[in-house]
Biopython code that builds the backbone (N, CA, C, O; Angstrom):
import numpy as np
from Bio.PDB.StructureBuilder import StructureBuilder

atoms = [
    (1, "UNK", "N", (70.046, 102.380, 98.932)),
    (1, "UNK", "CA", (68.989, 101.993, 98.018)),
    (1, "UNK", "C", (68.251, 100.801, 98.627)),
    (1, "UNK", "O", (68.811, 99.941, 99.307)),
    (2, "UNK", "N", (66.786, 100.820, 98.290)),
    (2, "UNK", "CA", (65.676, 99.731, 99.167)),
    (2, "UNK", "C", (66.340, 98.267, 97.878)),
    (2, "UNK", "O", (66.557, 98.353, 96.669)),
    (3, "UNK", "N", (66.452, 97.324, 98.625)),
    (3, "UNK", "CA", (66.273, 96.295, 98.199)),
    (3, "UNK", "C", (65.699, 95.316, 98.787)),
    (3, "UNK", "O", (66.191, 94.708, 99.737)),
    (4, "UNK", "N", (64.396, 95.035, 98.172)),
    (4, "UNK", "CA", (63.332, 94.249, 97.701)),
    (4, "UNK", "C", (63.070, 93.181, 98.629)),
    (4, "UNK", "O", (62.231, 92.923, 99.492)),
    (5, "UNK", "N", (64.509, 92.444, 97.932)),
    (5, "UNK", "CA", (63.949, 90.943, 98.870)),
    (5, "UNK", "C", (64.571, 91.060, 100.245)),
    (5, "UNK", "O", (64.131, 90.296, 101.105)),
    (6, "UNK", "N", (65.321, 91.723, 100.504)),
    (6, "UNK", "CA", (65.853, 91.964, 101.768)),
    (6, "UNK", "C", (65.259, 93.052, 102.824)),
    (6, "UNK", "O", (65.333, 92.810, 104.029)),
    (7, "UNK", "N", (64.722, 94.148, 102.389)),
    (7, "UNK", "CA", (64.534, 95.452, 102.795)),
    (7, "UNK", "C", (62.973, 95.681, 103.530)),
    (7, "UNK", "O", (62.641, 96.655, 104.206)),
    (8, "UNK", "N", (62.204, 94.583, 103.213)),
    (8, "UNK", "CA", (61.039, 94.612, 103.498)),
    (8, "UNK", "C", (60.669, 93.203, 104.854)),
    (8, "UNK", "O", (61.009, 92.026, 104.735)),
    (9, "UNK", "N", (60.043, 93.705, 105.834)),
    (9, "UNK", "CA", (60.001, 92.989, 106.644)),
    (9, "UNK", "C", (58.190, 93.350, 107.571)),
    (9, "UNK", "O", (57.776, 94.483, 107.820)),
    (10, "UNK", "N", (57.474, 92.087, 107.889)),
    (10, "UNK", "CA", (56.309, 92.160, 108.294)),
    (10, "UNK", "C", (56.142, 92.622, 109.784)),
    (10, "UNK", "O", (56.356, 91.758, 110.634)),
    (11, "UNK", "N", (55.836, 93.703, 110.147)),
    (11, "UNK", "CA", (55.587, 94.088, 111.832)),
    (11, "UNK", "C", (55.733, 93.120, 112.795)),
    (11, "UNK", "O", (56.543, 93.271, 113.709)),
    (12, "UNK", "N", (54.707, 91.670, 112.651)),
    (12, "UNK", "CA", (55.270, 90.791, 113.703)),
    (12, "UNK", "C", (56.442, 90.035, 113.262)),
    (12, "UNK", "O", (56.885, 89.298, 114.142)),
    (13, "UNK", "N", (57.053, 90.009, 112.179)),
    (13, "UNK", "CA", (58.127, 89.449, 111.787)),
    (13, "UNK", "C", (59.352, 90.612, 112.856)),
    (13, "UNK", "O", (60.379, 90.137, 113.343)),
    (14, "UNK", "N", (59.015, 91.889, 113.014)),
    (14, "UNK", "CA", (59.949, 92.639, 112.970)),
    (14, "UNK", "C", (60.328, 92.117, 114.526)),
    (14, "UNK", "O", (61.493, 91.854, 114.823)),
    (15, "UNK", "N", (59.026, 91.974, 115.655)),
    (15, "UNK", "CA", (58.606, 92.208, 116.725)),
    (15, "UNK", "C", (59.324, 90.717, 117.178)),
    (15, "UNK", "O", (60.036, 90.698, 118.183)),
    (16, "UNK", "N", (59.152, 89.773, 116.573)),
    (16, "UNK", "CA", (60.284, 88.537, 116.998)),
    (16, "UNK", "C", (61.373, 88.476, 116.429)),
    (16, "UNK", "O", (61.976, 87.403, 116.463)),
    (17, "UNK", "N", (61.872, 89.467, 115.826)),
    (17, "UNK", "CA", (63.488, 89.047, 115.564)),
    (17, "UNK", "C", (63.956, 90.634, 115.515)),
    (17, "UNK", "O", (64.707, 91.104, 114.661)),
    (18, "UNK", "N", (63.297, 91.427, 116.715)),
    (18, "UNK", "CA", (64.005, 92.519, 116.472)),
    (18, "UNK", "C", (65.418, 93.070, 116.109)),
    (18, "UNK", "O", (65.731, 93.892, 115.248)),
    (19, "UNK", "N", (66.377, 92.214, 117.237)),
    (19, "UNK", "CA", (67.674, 92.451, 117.476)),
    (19, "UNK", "C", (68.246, 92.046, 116.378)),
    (19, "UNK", "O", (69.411, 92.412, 116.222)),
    (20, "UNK", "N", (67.637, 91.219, 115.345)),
    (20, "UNK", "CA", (68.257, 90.224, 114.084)),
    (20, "UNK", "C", (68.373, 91.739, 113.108)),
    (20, "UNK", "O", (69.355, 92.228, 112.549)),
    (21, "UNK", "N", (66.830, 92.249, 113.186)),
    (21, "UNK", "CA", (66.700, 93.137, 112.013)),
    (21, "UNK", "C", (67.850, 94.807, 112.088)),
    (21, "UNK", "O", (68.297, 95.532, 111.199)),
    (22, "UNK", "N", (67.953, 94.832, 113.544)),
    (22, "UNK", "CA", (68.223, 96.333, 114.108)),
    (22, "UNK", "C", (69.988, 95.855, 113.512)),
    (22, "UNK", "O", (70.454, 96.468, 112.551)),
    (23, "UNK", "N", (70.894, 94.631, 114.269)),
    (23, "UNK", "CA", (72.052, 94.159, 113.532)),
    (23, "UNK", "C", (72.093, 94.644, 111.755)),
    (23, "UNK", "O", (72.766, 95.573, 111.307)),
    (24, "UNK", "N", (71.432, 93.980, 111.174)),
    (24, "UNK", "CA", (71.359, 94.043, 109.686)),
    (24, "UNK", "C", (71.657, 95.915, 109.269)),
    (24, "UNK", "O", (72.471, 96.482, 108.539)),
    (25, "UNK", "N", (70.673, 96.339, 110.052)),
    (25, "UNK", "CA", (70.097, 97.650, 109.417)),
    (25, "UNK", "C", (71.921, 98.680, 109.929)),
    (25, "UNK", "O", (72.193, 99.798, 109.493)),
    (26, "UNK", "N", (72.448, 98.205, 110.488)),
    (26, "UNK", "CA", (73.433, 98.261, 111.056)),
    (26, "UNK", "C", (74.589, 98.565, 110.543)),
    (26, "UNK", "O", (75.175, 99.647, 110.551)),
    (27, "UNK", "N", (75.082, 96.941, 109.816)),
    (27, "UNK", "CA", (75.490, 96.555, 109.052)),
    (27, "UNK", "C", (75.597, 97.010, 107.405)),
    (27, "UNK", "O", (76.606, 96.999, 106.699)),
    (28, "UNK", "N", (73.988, 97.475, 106.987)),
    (28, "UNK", "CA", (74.322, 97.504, 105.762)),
    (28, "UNK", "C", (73.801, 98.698, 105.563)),
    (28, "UNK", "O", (73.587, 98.896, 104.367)),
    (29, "UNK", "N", (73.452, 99.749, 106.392)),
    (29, "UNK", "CA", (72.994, 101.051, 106.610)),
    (29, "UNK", "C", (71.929, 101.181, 106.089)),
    (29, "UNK", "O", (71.681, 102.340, 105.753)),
    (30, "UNK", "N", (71.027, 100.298, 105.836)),
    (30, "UNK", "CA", (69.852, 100.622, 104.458)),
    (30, "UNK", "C", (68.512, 100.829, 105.728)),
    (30, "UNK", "O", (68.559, 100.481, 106.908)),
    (31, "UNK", "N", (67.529, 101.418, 105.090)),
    (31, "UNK", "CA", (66.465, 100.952, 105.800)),
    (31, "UNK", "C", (65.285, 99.921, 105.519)),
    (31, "UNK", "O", (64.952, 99.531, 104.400)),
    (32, "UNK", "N", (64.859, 99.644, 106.419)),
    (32, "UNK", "CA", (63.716, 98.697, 106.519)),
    (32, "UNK", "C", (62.215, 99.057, 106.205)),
    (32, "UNK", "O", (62.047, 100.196, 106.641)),
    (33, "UNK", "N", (61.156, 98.629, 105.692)),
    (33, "UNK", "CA", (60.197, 98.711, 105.187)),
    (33, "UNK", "C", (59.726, 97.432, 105.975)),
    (33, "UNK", "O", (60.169, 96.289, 105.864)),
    (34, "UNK", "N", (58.276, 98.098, 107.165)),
    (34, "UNK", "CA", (57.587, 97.612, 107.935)),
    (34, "UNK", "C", (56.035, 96.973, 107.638)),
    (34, "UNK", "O", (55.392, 97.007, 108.687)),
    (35, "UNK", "N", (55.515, 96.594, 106.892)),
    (35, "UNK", "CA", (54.204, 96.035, 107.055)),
    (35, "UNK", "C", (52.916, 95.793, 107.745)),
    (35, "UNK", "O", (52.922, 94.598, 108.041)),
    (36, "UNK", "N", (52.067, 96.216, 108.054)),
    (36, "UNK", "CA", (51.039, 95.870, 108.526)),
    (36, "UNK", "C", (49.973, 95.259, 107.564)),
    (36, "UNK", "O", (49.737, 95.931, 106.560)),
    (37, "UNK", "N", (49.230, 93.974, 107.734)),
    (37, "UNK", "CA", (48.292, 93.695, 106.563)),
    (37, "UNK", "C", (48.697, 93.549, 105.090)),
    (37, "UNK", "O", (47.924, 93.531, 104.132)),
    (38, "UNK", "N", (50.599, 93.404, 105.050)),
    (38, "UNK", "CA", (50.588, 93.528, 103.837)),
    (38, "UNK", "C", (51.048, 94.852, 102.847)),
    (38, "UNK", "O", (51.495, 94.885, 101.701)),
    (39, "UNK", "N", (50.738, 95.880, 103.801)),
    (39, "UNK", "CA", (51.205, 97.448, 103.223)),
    (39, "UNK", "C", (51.881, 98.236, 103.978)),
    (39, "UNK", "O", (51.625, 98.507, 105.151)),
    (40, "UNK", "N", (52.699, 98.600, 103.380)),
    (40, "UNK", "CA", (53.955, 99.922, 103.767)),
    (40, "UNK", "C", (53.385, 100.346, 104.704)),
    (40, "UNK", "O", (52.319, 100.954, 104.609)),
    (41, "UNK", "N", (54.019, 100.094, 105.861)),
    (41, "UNK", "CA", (52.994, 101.152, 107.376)),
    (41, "UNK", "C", (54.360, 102.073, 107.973)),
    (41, "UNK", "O", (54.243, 103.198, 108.459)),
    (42, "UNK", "N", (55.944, 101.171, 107.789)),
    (42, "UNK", "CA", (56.554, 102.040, 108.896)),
    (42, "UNK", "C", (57.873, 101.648, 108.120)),
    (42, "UNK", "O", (58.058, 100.577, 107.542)),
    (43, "UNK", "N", (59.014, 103.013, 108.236)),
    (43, "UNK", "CA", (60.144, 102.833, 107.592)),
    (43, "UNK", "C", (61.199, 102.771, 108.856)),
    (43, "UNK", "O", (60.876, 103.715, 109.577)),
    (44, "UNK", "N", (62.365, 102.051, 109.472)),
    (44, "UNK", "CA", (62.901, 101.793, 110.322)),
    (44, "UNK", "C", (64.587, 102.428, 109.820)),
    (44, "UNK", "O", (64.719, 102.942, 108.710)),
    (45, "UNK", "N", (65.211, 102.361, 110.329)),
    (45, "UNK", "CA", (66.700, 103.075, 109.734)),
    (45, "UNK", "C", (67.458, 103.150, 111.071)),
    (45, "UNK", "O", (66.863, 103.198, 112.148)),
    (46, "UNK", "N", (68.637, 103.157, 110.970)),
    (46, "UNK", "CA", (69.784, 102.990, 112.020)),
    (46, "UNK", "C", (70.311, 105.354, 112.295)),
    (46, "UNK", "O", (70.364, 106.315, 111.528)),
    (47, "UNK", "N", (70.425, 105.248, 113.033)),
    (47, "UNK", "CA", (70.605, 106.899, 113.764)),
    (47, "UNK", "C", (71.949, 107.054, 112.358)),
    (47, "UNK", "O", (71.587, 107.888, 111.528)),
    (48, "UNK", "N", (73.088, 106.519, 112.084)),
    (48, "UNK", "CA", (73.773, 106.937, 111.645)),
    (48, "UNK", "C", (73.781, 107.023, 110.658)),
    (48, "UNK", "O", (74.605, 107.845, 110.256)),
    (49, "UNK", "N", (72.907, 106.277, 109.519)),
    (49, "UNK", "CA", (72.212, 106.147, 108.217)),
    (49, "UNK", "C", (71.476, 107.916, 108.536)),
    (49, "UNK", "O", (71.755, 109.040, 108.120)),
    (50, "UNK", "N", (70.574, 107.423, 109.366)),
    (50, "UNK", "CA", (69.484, 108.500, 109.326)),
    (50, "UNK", "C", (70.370, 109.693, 109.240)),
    (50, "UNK", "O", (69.897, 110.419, 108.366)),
    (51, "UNK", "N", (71.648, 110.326, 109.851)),
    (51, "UNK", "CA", (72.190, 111.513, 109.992)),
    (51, "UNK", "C", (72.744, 112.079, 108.639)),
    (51, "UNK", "O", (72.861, 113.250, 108.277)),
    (52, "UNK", "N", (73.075, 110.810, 107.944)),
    (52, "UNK", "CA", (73.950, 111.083, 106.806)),
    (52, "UNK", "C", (72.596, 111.900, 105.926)),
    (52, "UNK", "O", (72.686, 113.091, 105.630)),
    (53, "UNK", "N", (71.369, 111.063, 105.578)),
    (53, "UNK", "CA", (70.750, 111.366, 104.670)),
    (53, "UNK", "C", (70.286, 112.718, 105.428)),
    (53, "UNK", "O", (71.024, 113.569, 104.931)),
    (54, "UNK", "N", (69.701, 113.172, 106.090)),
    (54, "UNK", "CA", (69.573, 113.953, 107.011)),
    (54, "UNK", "C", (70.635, 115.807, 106.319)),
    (54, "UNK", "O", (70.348, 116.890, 105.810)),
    (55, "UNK", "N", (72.010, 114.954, 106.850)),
    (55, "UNK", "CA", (72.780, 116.021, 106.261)),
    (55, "UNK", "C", (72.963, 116.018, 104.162)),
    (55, "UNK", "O", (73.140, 116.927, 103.351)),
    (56, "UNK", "N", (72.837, 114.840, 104.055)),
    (56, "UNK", "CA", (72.887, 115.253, 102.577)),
    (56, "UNK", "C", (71.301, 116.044, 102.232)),
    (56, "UNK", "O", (71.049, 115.798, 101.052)),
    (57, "UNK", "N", (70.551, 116.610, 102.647)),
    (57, "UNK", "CA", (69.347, 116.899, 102.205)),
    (57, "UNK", "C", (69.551, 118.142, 102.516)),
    (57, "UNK", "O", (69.117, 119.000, 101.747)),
    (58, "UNK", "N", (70.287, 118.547, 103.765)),
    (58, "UNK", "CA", (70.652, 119.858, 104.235)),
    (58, "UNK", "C", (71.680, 120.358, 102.901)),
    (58, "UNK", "O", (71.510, 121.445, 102.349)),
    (59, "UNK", "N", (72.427, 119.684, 102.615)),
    (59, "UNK", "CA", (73.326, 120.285, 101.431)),
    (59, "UNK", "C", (72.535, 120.606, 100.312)),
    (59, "UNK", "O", (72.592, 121.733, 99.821)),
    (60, "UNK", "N", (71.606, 119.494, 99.740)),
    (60, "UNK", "CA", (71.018, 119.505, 98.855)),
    (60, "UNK", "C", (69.878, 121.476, 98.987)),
    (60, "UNK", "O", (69.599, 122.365, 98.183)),
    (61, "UNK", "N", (69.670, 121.270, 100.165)),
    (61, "UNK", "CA", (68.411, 122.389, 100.238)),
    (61, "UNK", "C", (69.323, 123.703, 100.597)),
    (61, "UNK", "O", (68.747, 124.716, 100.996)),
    (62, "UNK", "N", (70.631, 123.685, 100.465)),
    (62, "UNK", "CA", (71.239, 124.816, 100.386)),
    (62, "UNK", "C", (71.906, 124.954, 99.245)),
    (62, "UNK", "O", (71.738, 126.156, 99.038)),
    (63, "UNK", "N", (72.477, 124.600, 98.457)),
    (63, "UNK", "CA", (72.347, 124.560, 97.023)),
    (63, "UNK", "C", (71.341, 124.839, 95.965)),
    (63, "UNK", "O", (71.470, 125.495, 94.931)),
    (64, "UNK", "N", (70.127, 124.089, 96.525)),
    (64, "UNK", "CA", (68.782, 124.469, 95.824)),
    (64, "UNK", "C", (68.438, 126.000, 96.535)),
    (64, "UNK", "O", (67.383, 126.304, 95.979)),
    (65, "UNK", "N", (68.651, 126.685, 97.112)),
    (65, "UNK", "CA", (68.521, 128.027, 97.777)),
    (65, "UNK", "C", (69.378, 129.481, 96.852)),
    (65, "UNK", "O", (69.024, 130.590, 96.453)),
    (66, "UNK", "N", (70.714, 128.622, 96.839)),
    (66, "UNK", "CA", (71.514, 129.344, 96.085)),
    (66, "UNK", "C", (71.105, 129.787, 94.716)),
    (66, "UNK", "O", (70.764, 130.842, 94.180)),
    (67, "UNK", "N", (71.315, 128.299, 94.315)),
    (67, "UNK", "CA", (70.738, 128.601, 92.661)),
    (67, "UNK", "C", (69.189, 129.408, 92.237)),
    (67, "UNK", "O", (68.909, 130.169, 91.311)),
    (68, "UNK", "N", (68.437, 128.892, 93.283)),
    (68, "UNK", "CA", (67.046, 130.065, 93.201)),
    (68, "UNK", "C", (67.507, 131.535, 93.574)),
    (68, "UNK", "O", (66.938, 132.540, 93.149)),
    (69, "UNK", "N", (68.265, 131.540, 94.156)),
    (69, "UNK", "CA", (68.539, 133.202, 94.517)),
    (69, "UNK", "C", (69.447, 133.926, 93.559)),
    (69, "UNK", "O", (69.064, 135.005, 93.107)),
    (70, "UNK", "N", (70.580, 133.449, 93.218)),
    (70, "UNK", "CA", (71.115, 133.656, 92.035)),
    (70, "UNK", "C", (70.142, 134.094, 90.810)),
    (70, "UNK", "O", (70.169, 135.234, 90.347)),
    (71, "UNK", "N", (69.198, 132.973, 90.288)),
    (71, "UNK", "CA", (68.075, 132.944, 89.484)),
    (71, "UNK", "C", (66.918, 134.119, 89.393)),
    (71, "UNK", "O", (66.122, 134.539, 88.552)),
    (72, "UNK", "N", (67.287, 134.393, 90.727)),
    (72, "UNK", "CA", (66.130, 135.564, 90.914)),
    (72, "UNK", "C", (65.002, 135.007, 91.239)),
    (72, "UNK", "O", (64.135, 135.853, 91.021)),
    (73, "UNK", "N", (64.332, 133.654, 91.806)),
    (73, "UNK", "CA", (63.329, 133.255, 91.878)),
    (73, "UNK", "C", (63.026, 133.047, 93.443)),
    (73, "UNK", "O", (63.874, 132.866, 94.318)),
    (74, "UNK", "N", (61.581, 133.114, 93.609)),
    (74, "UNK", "CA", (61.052, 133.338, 95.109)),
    (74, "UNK", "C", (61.540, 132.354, 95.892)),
    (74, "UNK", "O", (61.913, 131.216, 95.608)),
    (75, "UNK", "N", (61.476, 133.085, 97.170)),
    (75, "UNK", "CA", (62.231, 131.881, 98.708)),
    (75, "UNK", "C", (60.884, 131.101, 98.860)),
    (75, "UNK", "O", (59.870, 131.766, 99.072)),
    (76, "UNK", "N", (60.771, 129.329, 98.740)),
    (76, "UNK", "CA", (59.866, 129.203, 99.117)),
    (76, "UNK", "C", (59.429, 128.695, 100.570)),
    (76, "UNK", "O", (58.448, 127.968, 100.727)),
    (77, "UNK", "N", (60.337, 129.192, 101.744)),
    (77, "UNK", "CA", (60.001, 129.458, 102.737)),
    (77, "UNK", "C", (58.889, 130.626, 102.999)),
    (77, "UNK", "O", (58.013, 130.516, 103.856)),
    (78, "UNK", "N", (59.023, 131.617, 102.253)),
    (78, "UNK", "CA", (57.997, 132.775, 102.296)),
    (78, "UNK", "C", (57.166, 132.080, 101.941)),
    (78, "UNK", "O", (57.168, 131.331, 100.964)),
    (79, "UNK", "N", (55.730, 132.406, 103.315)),
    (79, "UNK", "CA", (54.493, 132.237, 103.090)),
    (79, "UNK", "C", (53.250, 133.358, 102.563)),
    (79, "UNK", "O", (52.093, 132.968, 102.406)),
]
sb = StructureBuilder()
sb.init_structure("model")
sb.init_model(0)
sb.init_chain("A")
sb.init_seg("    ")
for serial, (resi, resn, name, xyz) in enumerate(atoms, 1):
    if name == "N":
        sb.init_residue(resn, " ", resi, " ")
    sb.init_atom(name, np.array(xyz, "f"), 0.0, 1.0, " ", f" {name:<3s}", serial, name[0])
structure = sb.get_structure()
C-alpha cells in the first residue's frame, strides 16, 4: 500500500539519493511515486515486489476467467 509521506519522491530528489531510495524500496517492498513539476510522472518498484504483484494478477485473471466461463459469459480476450 502507497504511503503518502514516505512513498512519494521528486525526480531530482530521486536522481541525488538514488541508492538511498532503491535501499528503502527494498526494504519495505512498496513502490515509489516519481514527480516531475509536482505531478505523478513515474512509478519505481523493486523486481521482487514487482513479481509478486505481477503473479498475484495472474491468479487474479485466472479466476476471473473461470468464473466467466462457468457463468457462461464472453472471453474478453475475443476481439
Amino acid at each position: 500500500m502507497l504511503n503518502i509521506a514516505e512513498d512519494i519522491c521528486s525526480m531530482t530528489n530521486f536522481k541525488r539519493r538514488t541508492s538511498e531510495v532503491v535501499r528503502r524500496l527494498r526494504r519495505t517492498g512498496r513502490a515509489v511515486v516519481l514527480t516531475t513539476n509536482g505531478k505523478a510522472d513515474v512509478v519505481v518498484q523493486d523486481a521482487v515486489s514487482y513479481q509478486k504483484l505481477l503473479d498475484r494478477l495472474q491468479v487474479y485473471e485466472n479466476r476471473k476467467g473461470a468464473i466467466e466461463s462457468e457463468a457462461g459469459l464472453p472471453d474478453d480476450s475475443i476481439v
